[in-house]
Backbone as CSV, one residue per row, in Angstrom:
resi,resn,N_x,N_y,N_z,CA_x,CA_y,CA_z,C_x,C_y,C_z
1,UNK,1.339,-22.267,32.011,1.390,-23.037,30.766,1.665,-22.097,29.596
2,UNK,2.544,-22.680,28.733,2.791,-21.734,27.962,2.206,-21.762,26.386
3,UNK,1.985,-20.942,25.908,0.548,-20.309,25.050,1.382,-20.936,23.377
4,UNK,0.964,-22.165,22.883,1.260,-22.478,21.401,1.150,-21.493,20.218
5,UNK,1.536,-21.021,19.291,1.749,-20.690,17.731,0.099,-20.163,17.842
6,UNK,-0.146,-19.379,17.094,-1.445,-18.952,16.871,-1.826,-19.219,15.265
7,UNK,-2.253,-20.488,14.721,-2.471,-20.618,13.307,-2.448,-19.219,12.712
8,UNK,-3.918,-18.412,12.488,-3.844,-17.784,11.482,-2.522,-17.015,11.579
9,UNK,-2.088,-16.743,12.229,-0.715,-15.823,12.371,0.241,-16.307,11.680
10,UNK,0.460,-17.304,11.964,1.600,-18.248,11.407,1.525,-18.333,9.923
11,UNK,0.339,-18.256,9.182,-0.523,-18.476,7.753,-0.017,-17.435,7.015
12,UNK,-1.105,-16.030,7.956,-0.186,-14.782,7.418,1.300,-14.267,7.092
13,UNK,1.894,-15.086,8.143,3.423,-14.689,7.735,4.032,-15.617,7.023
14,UNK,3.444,-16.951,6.689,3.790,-17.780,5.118,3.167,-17.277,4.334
15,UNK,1.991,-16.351,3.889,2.046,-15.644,3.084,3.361,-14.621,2.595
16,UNK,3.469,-13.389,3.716,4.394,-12.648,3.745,5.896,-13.280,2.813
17,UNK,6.370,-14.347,3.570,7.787,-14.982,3.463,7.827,-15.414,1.740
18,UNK,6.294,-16.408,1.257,6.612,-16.646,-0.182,6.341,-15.652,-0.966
19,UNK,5.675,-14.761,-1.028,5.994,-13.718,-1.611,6.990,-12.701,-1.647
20,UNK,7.146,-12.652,-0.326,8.946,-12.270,-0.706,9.973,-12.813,-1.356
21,UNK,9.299,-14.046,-1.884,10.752,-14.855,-2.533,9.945,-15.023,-3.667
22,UNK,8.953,-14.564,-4.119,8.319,-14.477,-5.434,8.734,-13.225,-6.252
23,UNK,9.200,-13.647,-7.456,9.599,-12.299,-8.692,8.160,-12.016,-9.339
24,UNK,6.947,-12.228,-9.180,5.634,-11.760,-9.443,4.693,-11.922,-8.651
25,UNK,3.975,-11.490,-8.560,2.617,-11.338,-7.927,1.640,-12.384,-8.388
26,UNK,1.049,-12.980,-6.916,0.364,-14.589,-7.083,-1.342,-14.367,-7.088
27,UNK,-1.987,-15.061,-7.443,-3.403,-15.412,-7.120,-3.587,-16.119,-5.739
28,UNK,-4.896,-16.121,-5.460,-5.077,-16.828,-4.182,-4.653,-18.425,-4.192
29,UNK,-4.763,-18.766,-5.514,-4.983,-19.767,-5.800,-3.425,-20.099,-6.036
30,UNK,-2.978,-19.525,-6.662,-1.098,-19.952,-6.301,-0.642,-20.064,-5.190
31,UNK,-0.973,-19.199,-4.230,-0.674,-18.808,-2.818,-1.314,-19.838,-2.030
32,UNK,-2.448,-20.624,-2.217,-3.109,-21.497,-1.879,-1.933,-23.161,-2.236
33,UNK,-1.747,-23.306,-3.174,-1.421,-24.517,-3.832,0.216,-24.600,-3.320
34,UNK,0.693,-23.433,-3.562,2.359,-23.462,-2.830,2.237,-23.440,-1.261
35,UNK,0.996,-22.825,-0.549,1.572,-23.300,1.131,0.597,-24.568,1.417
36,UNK,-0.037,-24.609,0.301,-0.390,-26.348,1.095,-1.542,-25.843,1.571
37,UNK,-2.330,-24.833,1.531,-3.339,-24.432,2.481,-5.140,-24.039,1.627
38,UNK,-6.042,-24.278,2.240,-7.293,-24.497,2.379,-7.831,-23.363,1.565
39,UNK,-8.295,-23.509,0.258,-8.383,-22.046,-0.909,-9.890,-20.807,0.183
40,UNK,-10.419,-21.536,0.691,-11.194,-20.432,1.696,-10.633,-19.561,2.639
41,UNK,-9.800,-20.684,3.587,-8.945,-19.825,4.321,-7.678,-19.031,3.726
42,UNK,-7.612,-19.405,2.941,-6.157,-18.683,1.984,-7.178,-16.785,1.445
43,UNK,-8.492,-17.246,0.852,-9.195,-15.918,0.619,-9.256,-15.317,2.091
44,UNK,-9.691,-15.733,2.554,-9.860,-14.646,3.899,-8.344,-13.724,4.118
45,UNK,-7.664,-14.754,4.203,-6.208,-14.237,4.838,-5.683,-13.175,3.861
46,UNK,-5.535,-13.213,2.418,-5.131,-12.721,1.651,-6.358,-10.955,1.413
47,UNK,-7.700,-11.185,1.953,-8.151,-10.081,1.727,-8.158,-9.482,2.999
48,UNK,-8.085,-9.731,4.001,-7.416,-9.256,5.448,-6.680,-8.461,5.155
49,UNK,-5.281,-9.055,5.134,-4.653,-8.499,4.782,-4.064,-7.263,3.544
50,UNK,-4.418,-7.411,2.550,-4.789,-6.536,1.682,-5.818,-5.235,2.133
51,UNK,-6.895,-5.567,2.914,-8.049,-4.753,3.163,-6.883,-3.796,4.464
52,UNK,-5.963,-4.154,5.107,-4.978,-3.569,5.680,-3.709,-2.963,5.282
53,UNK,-3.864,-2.605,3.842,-2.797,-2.374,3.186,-1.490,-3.296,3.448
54,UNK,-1.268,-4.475,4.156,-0.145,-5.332,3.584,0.088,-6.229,2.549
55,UNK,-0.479,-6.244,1.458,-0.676,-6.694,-0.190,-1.341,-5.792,-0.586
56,UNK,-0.458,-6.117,-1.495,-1.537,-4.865,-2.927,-1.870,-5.880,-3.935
57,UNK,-2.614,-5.365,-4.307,-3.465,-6.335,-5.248,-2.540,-5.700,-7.000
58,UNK,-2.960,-6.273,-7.731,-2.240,-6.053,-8.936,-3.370,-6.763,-10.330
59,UNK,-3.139,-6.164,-11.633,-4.561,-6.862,-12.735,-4.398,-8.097,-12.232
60,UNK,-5.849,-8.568,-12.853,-6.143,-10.034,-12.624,-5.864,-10.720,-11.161
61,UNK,-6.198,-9.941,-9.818,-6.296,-10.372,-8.971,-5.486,-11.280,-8.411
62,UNK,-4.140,-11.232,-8.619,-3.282,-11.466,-8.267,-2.330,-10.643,-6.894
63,UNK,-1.610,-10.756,-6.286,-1.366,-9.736,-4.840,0.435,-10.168,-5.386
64,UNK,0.732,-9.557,-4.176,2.216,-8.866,-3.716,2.300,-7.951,-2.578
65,UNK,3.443,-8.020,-2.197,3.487,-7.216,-0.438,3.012,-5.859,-1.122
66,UNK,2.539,-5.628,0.266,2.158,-3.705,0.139,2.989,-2.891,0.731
67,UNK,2.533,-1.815,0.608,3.391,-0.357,0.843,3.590,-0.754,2.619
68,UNK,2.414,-0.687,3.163,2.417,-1.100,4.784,2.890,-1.518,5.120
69,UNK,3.814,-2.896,4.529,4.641,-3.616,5.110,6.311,-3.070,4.592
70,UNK,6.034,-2.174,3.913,7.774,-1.453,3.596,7.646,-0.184,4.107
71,UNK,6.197,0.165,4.905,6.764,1.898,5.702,7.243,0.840,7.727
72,UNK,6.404,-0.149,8.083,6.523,-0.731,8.813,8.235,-1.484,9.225
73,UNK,8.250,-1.734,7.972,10.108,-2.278,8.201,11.119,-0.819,8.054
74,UNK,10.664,0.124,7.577,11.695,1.099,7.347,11.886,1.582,8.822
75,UNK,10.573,1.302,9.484,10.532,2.072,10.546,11.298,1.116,11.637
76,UNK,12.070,-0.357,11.295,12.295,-0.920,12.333,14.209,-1.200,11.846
77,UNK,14.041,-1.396,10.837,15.792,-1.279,10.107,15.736,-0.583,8.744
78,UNK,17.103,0.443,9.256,17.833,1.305,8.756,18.302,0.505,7.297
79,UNK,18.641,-1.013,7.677,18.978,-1.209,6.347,18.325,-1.740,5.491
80,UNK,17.265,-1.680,4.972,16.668,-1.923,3.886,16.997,-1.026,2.962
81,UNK,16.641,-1.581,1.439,17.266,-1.186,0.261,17.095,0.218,-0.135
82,UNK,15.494,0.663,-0.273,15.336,1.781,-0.312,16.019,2.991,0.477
83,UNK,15.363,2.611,1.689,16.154,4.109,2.863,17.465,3.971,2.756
84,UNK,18.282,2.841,3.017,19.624,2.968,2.820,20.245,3.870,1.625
85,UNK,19.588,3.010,0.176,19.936,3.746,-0.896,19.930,5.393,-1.118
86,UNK,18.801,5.566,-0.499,18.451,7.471,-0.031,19.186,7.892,0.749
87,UNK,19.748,7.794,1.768,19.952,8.282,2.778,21.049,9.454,2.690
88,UNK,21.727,8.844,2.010,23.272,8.968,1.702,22.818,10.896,0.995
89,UNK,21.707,10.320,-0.347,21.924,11.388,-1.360,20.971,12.951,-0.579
90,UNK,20.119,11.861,0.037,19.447,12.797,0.977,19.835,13.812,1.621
91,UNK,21.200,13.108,2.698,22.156,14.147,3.359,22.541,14.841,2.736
92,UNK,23.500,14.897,1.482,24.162,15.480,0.621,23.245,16.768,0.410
93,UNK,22.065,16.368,-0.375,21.210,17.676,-0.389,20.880,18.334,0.344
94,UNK,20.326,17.877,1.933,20.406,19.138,2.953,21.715,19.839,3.300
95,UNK,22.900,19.095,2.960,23.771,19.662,3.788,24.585,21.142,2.149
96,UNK,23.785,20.827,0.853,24.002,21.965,-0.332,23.030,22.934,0.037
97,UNK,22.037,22.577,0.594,20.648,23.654,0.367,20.218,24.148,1.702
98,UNK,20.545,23.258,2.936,20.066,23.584,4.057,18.406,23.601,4.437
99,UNK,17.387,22.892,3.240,16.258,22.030,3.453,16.101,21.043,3.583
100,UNK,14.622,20.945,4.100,14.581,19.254,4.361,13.908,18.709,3.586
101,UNK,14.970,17.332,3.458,14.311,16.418,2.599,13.428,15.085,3.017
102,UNK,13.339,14.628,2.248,12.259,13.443,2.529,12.094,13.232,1.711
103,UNK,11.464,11.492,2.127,11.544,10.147,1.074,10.135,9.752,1.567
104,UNK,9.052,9.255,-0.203,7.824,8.753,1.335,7.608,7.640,-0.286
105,UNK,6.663,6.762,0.073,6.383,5.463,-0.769,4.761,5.940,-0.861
106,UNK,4.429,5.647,-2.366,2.922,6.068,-2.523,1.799,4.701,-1.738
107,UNK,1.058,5.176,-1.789,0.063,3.800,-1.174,-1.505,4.287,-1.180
108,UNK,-2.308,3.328,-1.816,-3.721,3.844,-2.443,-3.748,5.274,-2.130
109,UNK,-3.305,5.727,-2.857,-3.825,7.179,-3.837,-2.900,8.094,-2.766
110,UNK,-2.418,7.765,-1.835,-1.970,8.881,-1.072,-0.303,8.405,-0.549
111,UNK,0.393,9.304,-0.199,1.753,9.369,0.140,2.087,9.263,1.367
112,UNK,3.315,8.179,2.280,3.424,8.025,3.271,4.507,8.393,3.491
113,UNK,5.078,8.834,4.349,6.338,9.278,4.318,7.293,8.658,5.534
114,UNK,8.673,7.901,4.896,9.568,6.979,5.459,10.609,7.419,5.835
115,UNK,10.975,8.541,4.874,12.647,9.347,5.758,12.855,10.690,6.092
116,UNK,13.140,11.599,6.681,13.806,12.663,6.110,14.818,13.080,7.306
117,UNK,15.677,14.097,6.633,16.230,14.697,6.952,16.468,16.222,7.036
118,UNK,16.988,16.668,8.186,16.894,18.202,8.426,17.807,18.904,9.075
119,UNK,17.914,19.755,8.230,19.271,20.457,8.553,19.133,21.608,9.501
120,UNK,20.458,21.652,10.158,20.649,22.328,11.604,21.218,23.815,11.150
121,UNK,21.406,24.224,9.422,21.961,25.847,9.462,20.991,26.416,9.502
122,UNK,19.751,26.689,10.264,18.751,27.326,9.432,17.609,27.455,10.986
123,UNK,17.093,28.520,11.437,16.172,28.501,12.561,15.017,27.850,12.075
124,UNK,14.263,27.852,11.020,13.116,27.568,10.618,13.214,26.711,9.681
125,UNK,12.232,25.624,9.974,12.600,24.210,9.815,10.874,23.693,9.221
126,UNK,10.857,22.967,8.151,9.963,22.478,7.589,9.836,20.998,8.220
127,UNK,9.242,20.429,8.494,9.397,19.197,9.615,7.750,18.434,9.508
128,UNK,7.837,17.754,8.531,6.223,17.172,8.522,6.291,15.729,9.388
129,UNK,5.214,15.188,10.197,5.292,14.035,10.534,5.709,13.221,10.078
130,UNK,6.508,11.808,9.828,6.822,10.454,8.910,5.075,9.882,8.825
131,UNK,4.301,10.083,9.789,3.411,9.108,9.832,2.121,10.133,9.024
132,UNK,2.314,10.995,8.374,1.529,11.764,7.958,1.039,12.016,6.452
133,UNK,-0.544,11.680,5.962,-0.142,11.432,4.544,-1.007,12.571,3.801
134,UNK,-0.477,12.882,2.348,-0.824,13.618,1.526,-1.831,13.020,0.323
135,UNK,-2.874,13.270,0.202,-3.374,12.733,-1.641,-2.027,13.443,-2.634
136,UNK,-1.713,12.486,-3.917,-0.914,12.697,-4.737,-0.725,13.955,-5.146
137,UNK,-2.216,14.461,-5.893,-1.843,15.788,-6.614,-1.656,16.917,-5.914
138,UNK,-1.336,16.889,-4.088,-0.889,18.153,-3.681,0.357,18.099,-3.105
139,UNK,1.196,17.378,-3.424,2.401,17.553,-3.125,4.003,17.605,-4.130
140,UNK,4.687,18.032,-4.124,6.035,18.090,-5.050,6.141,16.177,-5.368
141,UNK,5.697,15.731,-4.472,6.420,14.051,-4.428,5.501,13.423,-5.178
142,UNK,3.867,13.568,-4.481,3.335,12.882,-5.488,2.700,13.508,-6.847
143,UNK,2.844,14.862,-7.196,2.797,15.335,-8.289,4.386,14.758,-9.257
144,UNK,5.401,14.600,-8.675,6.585,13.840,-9.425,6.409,11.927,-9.664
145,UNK,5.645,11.817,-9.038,5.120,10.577,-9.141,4.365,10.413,-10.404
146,UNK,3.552,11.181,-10.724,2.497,11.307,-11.068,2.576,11.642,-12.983
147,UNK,3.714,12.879,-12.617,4.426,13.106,-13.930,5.140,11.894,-14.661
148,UNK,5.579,10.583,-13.631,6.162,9.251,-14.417,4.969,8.455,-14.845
149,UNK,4.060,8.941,-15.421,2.853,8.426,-16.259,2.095,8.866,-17.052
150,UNK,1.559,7.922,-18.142,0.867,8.899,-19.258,-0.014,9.943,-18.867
151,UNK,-0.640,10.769,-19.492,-1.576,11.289,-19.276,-2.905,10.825,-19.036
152,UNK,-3.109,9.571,-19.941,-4.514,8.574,-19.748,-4.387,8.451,-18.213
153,UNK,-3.779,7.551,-18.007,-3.261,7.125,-16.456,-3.456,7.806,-15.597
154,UNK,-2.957,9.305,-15.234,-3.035,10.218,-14.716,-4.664,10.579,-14.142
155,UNK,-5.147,10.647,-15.463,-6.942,10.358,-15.563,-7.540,9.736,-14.872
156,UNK,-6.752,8.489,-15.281,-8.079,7.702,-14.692,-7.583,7.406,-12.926
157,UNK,-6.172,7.658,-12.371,-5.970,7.934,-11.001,-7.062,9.201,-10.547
158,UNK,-6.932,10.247,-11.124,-7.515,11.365,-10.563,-9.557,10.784,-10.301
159,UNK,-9.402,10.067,-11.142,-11.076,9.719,-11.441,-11.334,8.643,-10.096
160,UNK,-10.410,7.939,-9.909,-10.539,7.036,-8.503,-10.607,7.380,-7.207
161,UNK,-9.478,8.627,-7.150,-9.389,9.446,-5.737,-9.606,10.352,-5.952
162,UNK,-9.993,11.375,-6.875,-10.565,12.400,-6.954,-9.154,13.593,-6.394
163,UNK,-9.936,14.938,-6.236,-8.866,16.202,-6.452,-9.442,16.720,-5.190
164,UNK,-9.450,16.266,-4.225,-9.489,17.013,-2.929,-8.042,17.953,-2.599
165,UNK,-9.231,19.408,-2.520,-8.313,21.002,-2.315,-7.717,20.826,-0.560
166,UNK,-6.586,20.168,-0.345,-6.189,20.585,0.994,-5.608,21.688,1.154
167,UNK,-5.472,22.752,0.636,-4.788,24.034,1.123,-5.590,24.693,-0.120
168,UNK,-5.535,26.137,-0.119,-6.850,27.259,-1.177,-5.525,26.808,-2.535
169,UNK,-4.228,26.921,-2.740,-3.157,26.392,-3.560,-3.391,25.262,-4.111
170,UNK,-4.364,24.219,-3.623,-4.241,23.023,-4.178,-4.590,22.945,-5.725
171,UNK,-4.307,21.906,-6.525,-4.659,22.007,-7.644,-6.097,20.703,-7.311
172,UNK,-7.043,21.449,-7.788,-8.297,20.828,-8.018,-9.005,20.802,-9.013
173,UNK,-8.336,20.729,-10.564,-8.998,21.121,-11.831,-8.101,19.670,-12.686
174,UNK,-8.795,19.260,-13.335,-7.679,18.416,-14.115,-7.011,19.015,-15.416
175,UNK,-7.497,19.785,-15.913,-6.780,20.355,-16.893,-5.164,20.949,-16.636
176,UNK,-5.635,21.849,-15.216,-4.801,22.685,-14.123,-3.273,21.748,-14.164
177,UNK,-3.980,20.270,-13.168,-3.028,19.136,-13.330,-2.325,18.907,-14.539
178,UNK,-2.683,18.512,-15.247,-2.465,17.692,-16.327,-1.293,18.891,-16.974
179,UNK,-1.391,20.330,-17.062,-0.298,21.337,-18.079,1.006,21.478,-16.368
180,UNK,0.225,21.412,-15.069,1.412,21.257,-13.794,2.270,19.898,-14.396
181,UNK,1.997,18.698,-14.562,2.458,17.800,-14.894,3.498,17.832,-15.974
182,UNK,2.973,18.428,-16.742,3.682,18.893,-18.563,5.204,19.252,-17.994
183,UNK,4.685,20.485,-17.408,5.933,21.213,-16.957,6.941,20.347,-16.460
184,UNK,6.250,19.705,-15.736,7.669,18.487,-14.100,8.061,17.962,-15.153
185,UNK,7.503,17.412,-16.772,8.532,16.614,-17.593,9.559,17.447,-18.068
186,UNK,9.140,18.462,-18.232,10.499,19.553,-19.080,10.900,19.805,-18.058
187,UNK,10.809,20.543,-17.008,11.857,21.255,-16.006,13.172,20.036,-15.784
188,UNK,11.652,18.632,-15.094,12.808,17.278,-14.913,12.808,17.548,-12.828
189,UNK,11.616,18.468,-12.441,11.321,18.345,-11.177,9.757,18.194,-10.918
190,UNK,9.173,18.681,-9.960,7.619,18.859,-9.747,7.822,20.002,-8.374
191,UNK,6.911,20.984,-8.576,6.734,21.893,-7.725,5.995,21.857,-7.040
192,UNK,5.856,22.223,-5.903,4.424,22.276,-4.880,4.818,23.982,-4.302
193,UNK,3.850,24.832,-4.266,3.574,25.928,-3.607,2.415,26.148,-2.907
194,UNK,3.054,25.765,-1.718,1.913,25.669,-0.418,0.881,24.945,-1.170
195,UNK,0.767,23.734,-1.691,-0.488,23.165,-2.179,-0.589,22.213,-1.137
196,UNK,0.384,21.387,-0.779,-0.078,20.445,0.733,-0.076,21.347,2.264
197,UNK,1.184,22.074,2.272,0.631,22.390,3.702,1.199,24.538,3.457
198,UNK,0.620,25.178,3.801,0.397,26.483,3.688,1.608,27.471,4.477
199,UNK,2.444,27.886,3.958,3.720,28.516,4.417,5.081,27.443,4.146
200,UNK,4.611,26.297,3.117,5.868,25.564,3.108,5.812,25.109,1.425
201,UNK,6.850,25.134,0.880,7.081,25.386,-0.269,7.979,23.980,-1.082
202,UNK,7.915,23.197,-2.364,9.143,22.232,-2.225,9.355,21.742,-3.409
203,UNK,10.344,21.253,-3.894,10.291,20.160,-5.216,10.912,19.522,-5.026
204,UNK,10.119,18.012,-5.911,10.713,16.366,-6.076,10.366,15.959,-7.183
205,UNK,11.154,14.837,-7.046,11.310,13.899,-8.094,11.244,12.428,-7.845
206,UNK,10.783,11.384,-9.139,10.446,10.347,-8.286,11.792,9.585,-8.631
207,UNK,11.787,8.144,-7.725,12.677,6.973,-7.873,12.064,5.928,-8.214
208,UNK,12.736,5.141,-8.842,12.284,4.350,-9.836,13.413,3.141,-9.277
209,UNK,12.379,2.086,-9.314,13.605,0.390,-9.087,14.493,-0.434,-10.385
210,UNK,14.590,-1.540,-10.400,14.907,-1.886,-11.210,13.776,-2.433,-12.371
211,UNK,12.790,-2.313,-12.075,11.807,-2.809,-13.079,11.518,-1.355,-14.019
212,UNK,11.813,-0.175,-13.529,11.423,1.237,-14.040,10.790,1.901,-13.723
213,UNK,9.531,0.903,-12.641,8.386,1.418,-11.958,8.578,2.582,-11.291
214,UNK,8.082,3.679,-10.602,8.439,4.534,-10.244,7.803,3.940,-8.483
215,UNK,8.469,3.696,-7.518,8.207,3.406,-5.838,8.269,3.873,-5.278
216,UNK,8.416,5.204,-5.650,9.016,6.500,-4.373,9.262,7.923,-5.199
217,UNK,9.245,8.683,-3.751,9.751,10.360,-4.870,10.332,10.567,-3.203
218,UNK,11.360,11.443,-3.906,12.189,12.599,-2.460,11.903,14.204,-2.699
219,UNK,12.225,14.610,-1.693,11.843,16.427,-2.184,12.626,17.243,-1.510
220,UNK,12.422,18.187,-1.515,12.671,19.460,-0.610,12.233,20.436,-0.155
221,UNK,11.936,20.166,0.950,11.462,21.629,1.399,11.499,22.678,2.099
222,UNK,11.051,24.095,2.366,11.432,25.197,2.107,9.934,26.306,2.610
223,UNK,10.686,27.224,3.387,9.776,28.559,3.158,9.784,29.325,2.153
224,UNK,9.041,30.603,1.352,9.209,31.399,0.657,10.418,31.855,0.581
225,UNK,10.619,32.109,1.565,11.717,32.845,1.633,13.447,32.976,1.194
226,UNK,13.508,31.256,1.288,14.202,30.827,0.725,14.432,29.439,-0.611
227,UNK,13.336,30.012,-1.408,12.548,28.609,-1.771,13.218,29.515,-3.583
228,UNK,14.638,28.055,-4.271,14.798,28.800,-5.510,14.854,27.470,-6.471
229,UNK,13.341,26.907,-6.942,13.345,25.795,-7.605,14.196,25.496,-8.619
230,UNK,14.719,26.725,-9.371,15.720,26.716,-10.457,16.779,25.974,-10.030
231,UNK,17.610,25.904,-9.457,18.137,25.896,-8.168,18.449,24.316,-7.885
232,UNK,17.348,24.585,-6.634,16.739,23.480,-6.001,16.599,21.839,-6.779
233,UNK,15.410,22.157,-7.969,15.570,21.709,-8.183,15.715,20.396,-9.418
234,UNK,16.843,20.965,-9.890,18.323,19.995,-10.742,18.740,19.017,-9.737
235,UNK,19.211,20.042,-8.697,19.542,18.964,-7.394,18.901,17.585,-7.221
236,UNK,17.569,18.011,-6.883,16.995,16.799,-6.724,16.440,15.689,-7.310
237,UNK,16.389,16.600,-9.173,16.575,15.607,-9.847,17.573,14.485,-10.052
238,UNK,19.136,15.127,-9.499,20.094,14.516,-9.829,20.359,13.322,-8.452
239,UNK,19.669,13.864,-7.726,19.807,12.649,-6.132,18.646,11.701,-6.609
240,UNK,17.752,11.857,-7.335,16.694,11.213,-7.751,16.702,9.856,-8.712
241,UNK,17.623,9.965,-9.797,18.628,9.462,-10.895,19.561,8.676,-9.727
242,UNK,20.693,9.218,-8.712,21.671,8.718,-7.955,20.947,7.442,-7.156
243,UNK,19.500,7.985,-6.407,19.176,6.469,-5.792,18.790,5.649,-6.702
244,UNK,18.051,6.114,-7.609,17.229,5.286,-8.612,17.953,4.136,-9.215
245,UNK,19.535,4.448,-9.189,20.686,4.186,-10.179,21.129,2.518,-9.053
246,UNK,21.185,3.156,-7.654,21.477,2.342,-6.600,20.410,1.164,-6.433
247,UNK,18.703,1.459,-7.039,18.424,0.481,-6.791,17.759,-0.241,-7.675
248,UNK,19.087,-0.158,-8.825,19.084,-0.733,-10.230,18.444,-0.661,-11.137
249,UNK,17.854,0.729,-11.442,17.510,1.230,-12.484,18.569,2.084,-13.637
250,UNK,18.448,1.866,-14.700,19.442,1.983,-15.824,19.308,3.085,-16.846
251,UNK,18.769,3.967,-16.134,18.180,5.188,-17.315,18.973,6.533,-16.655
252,UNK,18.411,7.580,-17.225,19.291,9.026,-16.455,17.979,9.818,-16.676
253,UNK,18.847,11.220,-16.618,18.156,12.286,-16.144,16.399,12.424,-17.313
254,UNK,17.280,12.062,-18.578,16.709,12.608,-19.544,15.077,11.389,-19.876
255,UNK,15.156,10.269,-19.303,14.037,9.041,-19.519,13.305,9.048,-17.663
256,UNK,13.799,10.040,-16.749,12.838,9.661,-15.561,11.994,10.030,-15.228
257,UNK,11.148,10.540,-16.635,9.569,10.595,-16.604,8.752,10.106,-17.684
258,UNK,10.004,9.035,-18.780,9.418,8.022,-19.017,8.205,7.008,-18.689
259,UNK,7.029,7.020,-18.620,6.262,6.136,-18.406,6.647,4.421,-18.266
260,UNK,6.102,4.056,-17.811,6.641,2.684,-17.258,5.342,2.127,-16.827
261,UNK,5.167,0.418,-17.925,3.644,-0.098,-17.398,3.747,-0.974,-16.252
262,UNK,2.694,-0.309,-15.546,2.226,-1.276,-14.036,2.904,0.101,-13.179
263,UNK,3.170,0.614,-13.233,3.446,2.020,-12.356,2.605,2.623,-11.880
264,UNK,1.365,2.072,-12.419,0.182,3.236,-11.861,-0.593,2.606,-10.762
265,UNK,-0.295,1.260,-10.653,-0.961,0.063,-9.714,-0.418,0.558,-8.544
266,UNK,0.992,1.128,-8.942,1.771,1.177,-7.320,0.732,2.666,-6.297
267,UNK,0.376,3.345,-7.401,0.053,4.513,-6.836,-1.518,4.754,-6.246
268,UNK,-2.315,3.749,-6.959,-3.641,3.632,-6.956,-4.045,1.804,-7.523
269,UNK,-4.880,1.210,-6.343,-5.120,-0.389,-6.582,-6.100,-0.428,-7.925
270,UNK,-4.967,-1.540,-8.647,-5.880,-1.980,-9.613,-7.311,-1.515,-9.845
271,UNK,-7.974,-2.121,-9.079,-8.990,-2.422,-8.897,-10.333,-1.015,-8.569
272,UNK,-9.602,-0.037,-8.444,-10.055,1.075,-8.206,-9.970,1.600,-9.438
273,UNK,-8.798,1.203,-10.309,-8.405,2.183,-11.730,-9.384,1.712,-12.577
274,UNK,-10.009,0.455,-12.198,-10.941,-0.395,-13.391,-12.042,0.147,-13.010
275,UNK,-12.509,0.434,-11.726,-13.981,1.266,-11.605,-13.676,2.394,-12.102
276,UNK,-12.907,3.037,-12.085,-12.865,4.699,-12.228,-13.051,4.819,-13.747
277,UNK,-12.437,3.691,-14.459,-12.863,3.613,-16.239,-13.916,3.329,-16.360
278,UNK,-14.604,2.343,-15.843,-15.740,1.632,-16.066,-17.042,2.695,-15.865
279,UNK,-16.734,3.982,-15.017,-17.688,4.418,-14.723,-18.155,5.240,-16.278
């Protein structure tokens, strides 16, 4: 006999589907009233899910898909908007510099990583897992992330997830942060030296959609040995601007560390940024 539809399943992925065809982020109670469905069971489903990183929550308790469900599809087609849009500028840069790059999407407080690429002139090869994640302030990507926001902001992220030292390099001071940050706006990159992982060296920059938000950063990376940020990276500012541009954002080199409101939700949940003030 063969096994019928499994309700809640079916629920969850009419969640999924109208919010994908939503241009904002709903309440339970919208999400409730548009599928026709039971405002109790609509809470459960919606904090399930969320409590699994597939919605992110946003002010006023309202949701929208999460990061989980865009490292999950990257990982199943090539063509979605983002990786596609990268891919291209990605190559280009390993095949000028002969490092590897990579593309990763932030997600509560820490960085996941969705693409990279790596180049074959070179014996020694920087090669981090896709499925492997970083807290923000120790990496080129999410320190370039990080730089596309005020300084308040910055604050009150660091105050939610705190400054855990993963390598003796890490930056664990906020002051420390906050003049590292200064810099990524003037240079127009973000540096990491061995602050995420120890013998590997890199700089990025973030990408930004069409709303301005910043959804992503790419980087490069590198041993000492051959590691020349001057260099380096302009480059990646300028592949940074190139996807950003592809996925209809309208600014250049000189506004992509412009601040942009609701940017900081992407990087750290609402709801964490309001305790971290409140405290």
């Amino acid at each position: 006999m063969e096994a019928g539809p499994v309700k809640s399943a079916n629920r969850a992925l009419d969640i999924f589907e109208l919010l994908a065809t939503e241009s904002h982020a709903l309440t339970v109670a919208e999400i409730s009233d548009k599928l026709g469905l039971a405002r109790s069971s609509t809470h459960g489903l919606v904090r399930t899910l969320h409590a699994r990183g597939y919605l992110m929550e946003e002010g006023g308790r309202r949701f929208r898909l999460g990061a989980r469900l865009i490292q999950l599809g990257l990982n199943v087609a090539d063509g979605l908007e983002l990786r596609t849009a990268a891919h291209g500028p990605l190559e280009r840069l390993v095949a000028a510099t002969h490092d590897t790059a990579l593309l990763v999407v932030p997600e509560a407080g820490e960085l996941l990583y969705v693409d990279k690429v790596l180049s074959d002139a070179r014996d020694v090869r920087t090669d981090p897992r896709l499925s492997s994640r970083r807290p923000l302030h120790c990496s080129s990507l999410g320190k370039a992330l990080l730089a596309a926001l005020d300084d308040d902001s910055v604050l009150a992220i660091v105050d939610a997830a705190g400054l855990e030292r993963v390598t003796e390099y890490s930056l664990a001071d906020r002051d420390e942060l906050l003049a590292d940050l200064a810099r990524t706006r003037r240079n127009g990159y973000a540096v990491d030296r061995q602050e995420a992982l120890l013998g590997v060296w890199c700089v990025g920059a973030p990408i930004r959609d069409h709303t301005g938000r910043s959804i992503a950063a790419i980087s490069l990376s590198t041993i000492r040995e051959f590691f020349d940020p001057e260099a380096a990276g302009p480059q990646v500012a300028a592949a940074a601007v190139e996807i950003s541009r592809a996925m209809g954002w309208k600014g250049d080199a000189a506004t992509l560390y412009e601040p942009v409101e609701g940017s900081e939700s992407l990087l750290v949940p609402e709801r964490s940024l309001a305790g971290a003030t409140s405290r």
